[in-house]
OpenMM code with the backbone's topology and positions (N, CA, C; nanometers):
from openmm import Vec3, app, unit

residues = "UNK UNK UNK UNK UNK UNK UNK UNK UNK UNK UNK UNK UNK UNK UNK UNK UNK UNK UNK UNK UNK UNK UNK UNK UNK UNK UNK UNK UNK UNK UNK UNK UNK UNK UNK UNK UNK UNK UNK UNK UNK UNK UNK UNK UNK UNK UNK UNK UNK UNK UNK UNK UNK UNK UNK UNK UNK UNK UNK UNK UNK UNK UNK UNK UNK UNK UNK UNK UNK UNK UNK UNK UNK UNK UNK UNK".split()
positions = [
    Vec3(1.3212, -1.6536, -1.2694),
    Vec3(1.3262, -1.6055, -1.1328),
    Vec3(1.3781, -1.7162, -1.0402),
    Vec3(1.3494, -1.8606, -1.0964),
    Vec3(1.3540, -1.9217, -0.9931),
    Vec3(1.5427, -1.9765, -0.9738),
    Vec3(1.5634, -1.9543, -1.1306),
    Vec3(1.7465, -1.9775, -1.1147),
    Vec3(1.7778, -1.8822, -1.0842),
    Vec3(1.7467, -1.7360, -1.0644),
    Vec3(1.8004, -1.6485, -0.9989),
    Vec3(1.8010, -1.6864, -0.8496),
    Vec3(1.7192, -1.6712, -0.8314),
    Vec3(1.7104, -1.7891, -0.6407),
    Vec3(1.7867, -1.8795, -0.6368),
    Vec3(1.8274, -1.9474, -0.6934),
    Vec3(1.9189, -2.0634, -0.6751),
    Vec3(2.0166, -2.0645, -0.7134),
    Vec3(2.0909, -1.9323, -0.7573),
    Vec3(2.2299, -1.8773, -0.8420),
    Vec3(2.2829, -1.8160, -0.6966),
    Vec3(2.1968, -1.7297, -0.6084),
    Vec3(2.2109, -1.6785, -0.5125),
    Vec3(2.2555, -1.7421, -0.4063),
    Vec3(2.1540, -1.8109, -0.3789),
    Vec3(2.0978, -1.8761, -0.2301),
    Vec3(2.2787, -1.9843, -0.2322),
    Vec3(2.2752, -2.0889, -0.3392),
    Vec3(2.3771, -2.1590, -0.3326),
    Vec3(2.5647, -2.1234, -0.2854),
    Vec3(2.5412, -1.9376, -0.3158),
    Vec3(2.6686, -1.9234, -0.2675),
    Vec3(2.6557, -1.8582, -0.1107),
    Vec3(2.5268, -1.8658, -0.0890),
    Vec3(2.5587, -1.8495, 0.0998),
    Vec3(2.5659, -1.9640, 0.1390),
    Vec3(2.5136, -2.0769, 0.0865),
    Vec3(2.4972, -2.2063, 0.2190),
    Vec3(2.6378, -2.3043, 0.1632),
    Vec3(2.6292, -2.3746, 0.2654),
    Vec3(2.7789, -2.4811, 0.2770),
    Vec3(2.7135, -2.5903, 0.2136),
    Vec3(2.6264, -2.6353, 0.1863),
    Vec3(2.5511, -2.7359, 0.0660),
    Vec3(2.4368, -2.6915, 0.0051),
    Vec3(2.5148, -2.6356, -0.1267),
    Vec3(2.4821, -2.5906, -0.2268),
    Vec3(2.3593, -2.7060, -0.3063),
    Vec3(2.4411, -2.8200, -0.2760),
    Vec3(2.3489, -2.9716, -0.3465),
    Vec3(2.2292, -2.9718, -0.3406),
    Vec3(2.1519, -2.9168, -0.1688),
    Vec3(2.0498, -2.9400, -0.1504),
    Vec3(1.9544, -2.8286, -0.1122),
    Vec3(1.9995, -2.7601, -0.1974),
    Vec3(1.9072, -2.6396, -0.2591),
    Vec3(1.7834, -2.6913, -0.2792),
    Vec3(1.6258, -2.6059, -0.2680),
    Vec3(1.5773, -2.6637, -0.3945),
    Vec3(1.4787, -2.5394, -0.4016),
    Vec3(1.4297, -2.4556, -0.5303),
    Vec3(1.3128, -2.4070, -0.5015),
    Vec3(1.1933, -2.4919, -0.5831),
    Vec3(1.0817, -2.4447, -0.5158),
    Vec3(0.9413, -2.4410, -0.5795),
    Vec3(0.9081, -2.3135, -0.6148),
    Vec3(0.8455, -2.3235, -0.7664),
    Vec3(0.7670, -2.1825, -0.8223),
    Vec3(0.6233, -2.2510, -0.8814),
    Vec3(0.5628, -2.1534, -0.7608),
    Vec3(0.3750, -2.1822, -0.7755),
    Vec3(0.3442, -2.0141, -0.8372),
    Vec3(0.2920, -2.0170, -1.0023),
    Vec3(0.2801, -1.9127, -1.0105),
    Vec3(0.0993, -1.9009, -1.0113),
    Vec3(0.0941, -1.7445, -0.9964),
    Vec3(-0.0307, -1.7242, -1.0527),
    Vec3(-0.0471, -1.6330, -1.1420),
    Vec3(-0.1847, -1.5550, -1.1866),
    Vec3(-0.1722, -1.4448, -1.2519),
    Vec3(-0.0597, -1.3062, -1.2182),
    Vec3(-0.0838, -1.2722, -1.1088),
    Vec3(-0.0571, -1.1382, -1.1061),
    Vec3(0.0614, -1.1634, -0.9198),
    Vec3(0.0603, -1.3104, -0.8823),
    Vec3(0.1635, -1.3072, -0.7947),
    Vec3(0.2639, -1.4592, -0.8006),
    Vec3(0.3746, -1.4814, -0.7589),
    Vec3(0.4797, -1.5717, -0.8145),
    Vec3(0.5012, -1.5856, -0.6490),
    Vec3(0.4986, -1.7357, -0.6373),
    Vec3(0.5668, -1.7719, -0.5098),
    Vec3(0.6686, -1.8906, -0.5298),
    Vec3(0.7577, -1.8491, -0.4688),
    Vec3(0.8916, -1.8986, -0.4620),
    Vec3(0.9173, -1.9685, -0.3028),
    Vec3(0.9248, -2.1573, -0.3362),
    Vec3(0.8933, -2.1531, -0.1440),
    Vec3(1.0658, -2.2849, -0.1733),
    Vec3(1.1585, -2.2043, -0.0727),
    Vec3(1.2841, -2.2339, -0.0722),
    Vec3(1.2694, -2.3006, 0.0480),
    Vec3(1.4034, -2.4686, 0.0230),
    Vec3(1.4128, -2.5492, 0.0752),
    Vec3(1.6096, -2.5691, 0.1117),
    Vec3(1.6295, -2.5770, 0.2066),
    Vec3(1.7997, -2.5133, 0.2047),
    Vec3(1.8111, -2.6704, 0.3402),
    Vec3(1.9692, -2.7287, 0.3450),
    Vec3(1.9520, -2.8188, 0.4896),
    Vec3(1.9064, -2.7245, 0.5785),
    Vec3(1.9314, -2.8069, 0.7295),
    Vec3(1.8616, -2.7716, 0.8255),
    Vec3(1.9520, -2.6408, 0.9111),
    Vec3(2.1229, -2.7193, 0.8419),
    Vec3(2.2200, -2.6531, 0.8836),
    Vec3(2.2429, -2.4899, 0.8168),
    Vec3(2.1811, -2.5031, 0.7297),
    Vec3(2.1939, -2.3777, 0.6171),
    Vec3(2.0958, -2.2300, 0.6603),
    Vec3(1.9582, -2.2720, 0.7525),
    Vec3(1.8448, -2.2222, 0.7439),
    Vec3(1.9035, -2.0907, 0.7976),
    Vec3(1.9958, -2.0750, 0.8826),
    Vec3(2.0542, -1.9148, 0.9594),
    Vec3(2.1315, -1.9228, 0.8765),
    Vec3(2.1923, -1.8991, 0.7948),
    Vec3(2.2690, -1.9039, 0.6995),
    Vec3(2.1551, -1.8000, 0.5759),
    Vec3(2.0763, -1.8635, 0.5484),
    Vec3(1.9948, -1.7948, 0.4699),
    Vec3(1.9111, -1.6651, 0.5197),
    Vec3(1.8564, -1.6997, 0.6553),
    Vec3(1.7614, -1.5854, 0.7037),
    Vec3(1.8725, -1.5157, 0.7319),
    Vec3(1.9895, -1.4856, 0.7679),
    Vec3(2.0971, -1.3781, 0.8451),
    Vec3(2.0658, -1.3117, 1.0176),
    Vec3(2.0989, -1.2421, 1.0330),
    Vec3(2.1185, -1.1868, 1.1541),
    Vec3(1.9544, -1.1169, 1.1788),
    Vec3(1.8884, -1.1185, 1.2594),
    Vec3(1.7912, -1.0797, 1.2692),
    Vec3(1.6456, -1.0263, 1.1618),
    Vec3(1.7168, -1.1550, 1.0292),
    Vec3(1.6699, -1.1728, 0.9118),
    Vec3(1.6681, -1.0513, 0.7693),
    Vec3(1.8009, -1.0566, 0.7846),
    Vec3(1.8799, -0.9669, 0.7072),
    Vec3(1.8890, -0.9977, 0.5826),
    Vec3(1.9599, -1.1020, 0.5961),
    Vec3(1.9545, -1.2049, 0.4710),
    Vec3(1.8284, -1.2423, 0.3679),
    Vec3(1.7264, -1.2499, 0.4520),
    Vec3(1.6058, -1.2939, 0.4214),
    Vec3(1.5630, -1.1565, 0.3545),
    Vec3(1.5515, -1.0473, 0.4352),
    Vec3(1.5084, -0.9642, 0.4018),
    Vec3(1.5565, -0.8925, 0.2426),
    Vec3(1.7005, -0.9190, 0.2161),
    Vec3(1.7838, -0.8485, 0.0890),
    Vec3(1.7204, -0.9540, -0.0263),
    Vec3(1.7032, -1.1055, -0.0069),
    Vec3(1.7025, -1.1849, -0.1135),
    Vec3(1.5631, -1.1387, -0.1740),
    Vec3(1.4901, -1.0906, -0.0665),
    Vec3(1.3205, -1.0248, -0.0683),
    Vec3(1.3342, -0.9004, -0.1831),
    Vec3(1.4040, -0.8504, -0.1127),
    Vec3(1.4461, -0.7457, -0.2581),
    Vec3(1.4715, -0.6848, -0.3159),
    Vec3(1.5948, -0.7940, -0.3702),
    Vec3(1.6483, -0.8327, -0.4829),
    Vec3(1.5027, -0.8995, -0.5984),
    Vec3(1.4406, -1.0090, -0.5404),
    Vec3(1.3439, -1.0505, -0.6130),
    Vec3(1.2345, -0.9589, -0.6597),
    Vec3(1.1872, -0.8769, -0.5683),
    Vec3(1.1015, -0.8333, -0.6200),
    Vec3(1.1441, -0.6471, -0.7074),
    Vec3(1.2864, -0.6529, -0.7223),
    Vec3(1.3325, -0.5385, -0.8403),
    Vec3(1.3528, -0.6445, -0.9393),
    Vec3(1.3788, -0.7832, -0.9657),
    Vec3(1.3597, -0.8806, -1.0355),
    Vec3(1.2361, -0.8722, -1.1013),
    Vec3(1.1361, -0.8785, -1.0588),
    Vec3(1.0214, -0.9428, -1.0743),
    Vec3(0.9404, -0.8259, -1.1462),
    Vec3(0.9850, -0.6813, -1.1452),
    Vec3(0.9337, -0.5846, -1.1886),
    Vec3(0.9395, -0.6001, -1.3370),
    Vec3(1.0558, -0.6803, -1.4192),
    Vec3(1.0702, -0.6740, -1.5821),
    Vec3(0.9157, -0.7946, -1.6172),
    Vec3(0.9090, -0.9279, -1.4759),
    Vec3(0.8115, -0.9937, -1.5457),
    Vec3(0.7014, -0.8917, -1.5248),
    Vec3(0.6293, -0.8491, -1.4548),
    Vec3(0.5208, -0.7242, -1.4185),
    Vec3(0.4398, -0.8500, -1.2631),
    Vec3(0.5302, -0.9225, -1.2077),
    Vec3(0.4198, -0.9995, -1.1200),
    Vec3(0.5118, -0.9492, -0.9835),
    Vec3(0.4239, -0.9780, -0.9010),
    Vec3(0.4789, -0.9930, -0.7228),
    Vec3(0.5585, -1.1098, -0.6463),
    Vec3(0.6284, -1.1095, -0.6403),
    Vec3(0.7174, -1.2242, -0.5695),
    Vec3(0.7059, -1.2188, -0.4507),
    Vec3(0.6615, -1.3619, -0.4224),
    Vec3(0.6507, -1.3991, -0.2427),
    Vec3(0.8000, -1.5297, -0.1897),
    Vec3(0.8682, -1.4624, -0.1310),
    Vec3(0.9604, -1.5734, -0.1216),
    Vec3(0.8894, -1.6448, 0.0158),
    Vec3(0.8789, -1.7874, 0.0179),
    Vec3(0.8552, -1.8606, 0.1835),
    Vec3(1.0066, -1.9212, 0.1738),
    Vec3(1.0560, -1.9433, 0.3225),
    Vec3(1.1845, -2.0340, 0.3252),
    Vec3(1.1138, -2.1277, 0.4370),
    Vec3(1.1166, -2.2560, 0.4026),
    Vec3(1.1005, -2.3961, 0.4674),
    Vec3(1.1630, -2.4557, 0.4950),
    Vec3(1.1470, -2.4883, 0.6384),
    Vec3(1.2472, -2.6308, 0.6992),
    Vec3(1.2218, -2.7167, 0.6061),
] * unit.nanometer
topology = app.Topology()
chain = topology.addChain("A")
for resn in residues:
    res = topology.addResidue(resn, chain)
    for name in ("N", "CA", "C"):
        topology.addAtom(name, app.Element.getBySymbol(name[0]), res)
């Protein structure tokens, strides 16, 4: 899940380099807390968080083959 996030995320932002995710899993939920530059962050959320909202899910029709819940956070 988490190179799927980072297969993605890297072709919206203009530095791809400094990608990074974290995956904190648990039993029955998966959090994914994405780190993008500072310049990238509207870039990722989109237009009135559009962006944010599709990568949301995408992950969690992803996340249906593992059987867990995906929480994406995006962090400055």
């Amino acid at each position: 899940m988490k190179d799927f996030l980072i297969f993605i995320v890297k072709h919206l932002v203009d530095n791809p380099d400094e990608v990074e995710v974290n995956e904190i899993g648990g039993e029955t939920t998966l959090v994914l807390e994405l780190r993008v530059a500072k310049s990238d962050i509207g870039k990722v959320i989109g237009r009135r968080g559009q962006n944010a909202r599709s990568l949301r899910i995408l992950l969690a029709g992803a996340s249906k083959k593992l059987g867990k819940r995906v929480v994406l956070e995006i962090l400055e």
